[in-house]
C-alpha positions in Angstrom: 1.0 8.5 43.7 -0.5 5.5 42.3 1.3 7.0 38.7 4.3 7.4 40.3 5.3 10.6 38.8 7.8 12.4 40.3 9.4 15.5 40.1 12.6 16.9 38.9 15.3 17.4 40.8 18.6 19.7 40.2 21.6 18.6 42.6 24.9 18.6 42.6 26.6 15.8 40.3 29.1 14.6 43.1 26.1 13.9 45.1 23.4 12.7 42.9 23.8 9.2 43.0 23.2 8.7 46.6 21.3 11.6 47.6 18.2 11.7 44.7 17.8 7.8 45.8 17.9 8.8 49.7 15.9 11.9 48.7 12.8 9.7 46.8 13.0 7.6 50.0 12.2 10.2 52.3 9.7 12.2 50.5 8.0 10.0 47.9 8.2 6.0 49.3 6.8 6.5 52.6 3.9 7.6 50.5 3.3 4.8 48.4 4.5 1.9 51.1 0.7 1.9 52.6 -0.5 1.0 49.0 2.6 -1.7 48.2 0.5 -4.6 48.6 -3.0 -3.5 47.4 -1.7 -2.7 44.4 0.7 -5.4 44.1 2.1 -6.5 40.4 -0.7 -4.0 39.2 0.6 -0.7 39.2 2.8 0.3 37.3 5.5 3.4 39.0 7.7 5.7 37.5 10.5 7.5 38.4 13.8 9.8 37.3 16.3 7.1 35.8 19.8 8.2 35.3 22.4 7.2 32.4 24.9 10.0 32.4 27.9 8.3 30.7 27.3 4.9 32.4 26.0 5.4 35.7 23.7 3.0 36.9 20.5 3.6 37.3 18.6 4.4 41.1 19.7 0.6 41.8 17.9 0.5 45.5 14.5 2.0 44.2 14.6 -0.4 41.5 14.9 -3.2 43.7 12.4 -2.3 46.2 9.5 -2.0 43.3 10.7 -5.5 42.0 10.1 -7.0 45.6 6.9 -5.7 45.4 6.0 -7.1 42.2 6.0 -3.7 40.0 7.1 -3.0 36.8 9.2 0.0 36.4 9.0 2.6 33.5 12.2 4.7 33.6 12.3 8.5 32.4 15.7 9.8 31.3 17.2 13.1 32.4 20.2 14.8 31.2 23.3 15.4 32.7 25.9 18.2 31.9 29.2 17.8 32.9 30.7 21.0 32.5 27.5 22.5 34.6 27.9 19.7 36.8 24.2 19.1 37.4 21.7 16.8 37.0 18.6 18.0 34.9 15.0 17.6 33.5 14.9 18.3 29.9 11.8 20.5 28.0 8.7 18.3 28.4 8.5 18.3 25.0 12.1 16.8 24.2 11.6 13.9 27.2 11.4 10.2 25.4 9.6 7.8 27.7 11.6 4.1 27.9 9.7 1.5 29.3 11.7 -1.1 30.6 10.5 -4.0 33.6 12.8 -5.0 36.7 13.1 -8.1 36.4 14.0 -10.8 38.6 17.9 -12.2 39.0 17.6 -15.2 36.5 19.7 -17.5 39.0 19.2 -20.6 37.2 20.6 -19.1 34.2 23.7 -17.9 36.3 23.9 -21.4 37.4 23.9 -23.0 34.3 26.6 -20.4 33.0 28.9 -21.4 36.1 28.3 -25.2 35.6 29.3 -24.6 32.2 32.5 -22.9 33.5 33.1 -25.8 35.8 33.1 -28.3 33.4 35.6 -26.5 30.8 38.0 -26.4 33.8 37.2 -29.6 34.3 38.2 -31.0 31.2 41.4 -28.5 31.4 42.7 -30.6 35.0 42.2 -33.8 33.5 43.5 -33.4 30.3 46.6 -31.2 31.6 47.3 -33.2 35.1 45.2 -36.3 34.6 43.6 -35.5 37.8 39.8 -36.0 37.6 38.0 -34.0 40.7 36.3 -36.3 43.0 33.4 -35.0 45.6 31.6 -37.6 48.5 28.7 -37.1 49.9 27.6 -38.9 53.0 23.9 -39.1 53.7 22.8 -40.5 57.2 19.3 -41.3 57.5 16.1 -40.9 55.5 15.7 -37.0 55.5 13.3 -36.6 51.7 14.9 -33.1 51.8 18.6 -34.3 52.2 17.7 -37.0 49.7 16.5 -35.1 46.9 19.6 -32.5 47.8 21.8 -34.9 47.3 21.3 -35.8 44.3 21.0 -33.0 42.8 24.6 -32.8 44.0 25.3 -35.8 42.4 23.9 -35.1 39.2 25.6 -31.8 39.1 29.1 -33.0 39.8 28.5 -36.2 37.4 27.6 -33.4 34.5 30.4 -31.1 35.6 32.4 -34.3 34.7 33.8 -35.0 38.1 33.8 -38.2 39.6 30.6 -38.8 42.6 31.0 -41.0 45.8 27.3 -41.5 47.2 27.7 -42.9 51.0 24.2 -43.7 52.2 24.1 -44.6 55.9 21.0 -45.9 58.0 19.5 -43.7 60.4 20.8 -45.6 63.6 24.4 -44.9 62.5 26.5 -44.5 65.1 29.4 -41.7 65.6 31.4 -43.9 65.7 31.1 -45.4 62.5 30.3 -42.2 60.5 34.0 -40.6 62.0 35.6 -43.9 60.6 34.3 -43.3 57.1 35.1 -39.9 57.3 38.7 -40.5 58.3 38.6 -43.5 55.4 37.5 -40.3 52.7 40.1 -37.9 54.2 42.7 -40.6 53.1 41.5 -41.2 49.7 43.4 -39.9 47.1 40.3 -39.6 44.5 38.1 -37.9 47.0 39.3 -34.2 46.6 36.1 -32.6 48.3 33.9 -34.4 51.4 30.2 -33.3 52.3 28.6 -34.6 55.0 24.8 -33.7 54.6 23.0 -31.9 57.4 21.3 -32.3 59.5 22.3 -35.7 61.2 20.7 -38.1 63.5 20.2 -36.7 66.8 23.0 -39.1 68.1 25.1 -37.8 66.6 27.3 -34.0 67.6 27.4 -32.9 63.9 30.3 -30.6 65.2 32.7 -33.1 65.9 31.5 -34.7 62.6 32.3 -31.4 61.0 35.6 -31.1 62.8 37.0 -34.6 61.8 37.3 -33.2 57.8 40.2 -32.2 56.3 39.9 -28.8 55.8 41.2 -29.1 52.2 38.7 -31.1 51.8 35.6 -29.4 53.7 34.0 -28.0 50.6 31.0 -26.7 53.0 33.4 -24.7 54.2 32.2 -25.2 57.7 35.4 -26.6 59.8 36.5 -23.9 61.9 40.1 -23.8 60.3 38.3 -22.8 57.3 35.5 -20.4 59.3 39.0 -18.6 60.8 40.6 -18.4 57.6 37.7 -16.6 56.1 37.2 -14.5 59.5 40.7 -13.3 58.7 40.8 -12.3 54.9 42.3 -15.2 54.2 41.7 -17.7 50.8 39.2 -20.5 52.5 36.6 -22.8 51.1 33.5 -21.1 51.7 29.6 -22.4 52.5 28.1 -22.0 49.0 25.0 -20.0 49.8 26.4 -17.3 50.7 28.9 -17.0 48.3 26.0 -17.3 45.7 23.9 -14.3 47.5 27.3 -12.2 46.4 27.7 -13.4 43.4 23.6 -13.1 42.0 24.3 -9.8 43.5 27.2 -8.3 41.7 24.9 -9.4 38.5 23.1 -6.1 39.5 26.2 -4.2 41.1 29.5 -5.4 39.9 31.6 -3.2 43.0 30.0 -3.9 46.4 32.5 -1.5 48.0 31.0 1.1 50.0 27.6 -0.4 49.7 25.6 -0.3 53.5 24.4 -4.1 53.5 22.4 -5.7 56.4 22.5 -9.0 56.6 19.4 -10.9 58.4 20.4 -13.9 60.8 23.4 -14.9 62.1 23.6 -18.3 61.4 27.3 -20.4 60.5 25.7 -21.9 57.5 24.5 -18.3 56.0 24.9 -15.1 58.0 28.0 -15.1 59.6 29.9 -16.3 56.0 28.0 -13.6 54.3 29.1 -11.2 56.6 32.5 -12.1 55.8 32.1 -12.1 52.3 30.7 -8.7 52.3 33.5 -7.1 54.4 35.7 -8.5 51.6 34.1 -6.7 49.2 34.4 -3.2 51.1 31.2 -3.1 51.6 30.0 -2.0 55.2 27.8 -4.4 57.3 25.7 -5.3 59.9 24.8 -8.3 61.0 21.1 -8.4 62.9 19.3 -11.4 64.4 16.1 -12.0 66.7 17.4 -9.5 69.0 17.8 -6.3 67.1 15.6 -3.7 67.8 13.7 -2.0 65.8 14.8 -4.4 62.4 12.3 -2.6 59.8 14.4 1.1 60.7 17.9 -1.2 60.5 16.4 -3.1 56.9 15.4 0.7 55.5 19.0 2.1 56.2 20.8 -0.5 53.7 21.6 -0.4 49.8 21.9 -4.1 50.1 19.8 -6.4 52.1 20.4 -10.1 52.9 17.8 -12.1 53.9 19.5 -15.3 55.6 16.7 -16.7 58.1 15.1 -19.3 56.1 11.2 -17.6 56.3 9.6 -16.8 53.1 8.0 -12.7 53.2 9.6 -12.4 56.5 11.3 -9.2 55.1 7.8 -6.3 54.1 8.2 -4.3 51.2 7.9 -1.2 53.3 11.4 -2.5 55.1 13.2 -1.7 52.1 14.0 1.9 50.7 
């Protein structure tokens, strides 16, 4: 209902967790996904939250209202170990808490890791006198890639580490850019190399790509580091998918045994995120332009990854 009230449920405690979630998805959400977006950020919907001695709260409902814009009032229950059920206490004893889903604060996340950063930083230098040292090469006039780039730059300069800007004209040659690639693969300040994509059209960013020193590929896109992370094994990694893990073990700090569906299948995004997620036990699939029926695939996951680059692709109703 517009009110979202919903009713109480008594179920076993071993399943409760999963099943009330699953159960509100099938009986109540179909309901109230026609309305999603006429009453969007106006309504506010509530629902049975649980708390029983630490466990989190009906984690995929939550997120589903906060993609939709709504605030969430919660409604405790009681649990009873020793009866082993879940439970709606008296009417008359229930305490209403009002709390909002928020949003995942990622610049705040950010700012806590750049913080991080620099104390380890400071910890290389002063222990090893080793200052970190990241290049970035820029060819051509992209405004995107420019204002990308720095920001990298100003984020490794306030992290403390040491910037080498390479800006090269859009007629570059392959040749050229490969030489100065080998040149930073033999510097002995340059610790990490990123070559900004994408690159002039004369130019096959793979064997660009390719011609990195792994240990220093801190996109984590040469295949030696690709294979390494295909097979479990420590790797530098892209770094927007390992953010989409990270800003989501802010919600859920164990990803094991989560289903996540992860949307494109790109090298830059998907396929690392993929990887990431297998690492974390959780189990995946990976969908793309050819997947049939992708709103029934999206409505089956307790974590959902939206890698294709189109803002609202994903509908409100495609999550449960």
């Amino acid at each position: 209902t517009e009110q979202g009230t919903f009713k109480a449920l008594r179920v076993p405690a071993k399943w409760a967790i999963r099943r009330l979630a699953q159960y509100l998805t099938r009986t109540h959400i179909p309901d109230l996904n026609s309305g999603l977006r006429a009453f969007r950020r106006d309504v506010a919907l509530q629902y049975v939250h649980l708390l029983p001695q630490g466990f989190s709260c009906v984690t995929t409902m939550t997120m589903t209202f906060l993609a939709n814009g709504y605030s969430v009032k919660y409604v405790p229950i009681e649990y009873s170990k020793r009866a082993g059920v879940l439970g709606c206490p008296p009417a008359r004893a229930m305490t209403e808490v009002d709390m909002t889903a928020k949003i995942i604060d990622g610049k705040a996340i950010a700012a806590e890791l750049r913080v991080k950063v620099g104390a380890e930083v400071k910890r290389l230098t002063s222990q090893h006198g080793v200052t970190p040292g990241l290049a970035v090469v820029l060819a051509g006039n992209n405004p995107a890639s420019e204002s990308y780039v720095g920001s990298k730059a100003k984020a490794t300069k306030e992290a403390g580490m040491n910037s080498f800007d390479h800006r090269l004209p859009e007629t570059v040659s392959q040749a050229d850019l490969l030489a100065l690639v080998k040149k930073l693969n033999a510097d002995p300040a340059v610790h990490g190399i990123l070559v900004q994509l994408p690159l002039p059209k004369q130019i096959d960013a793979q064997v660009v790509l390719d011609a990195i020193d792994p240990k220093k590929d801190v996109d984590g896109f040469h295949p030696v580091n690709v294979g390494r992370l295909a097979s479990g094994l420590s790797a530098l990694v892209p770094c927007t998918p390992l953010g989409c893990v990270m800003l989501a073990k802010t919600v859920h700090p164990s990803l094991a045994g989560l289903d996540a569906v992860v949307i494109g299948r790109s090298n830059i995004v998907g396929k690392p995120v993929t990887q990431l997620l297998l690492a974390e036990n959780a189990t995946v699939t990976i969908t793309h332009s050819k997947t049939r029926d992708l709103p029934a695939v999206c409505r089956r996951a307790d974590l959902l990854v939206a890698a294709i680059g189109r803002p609202e692709y994903v509908r409100g109703e495609w999550i449960r």
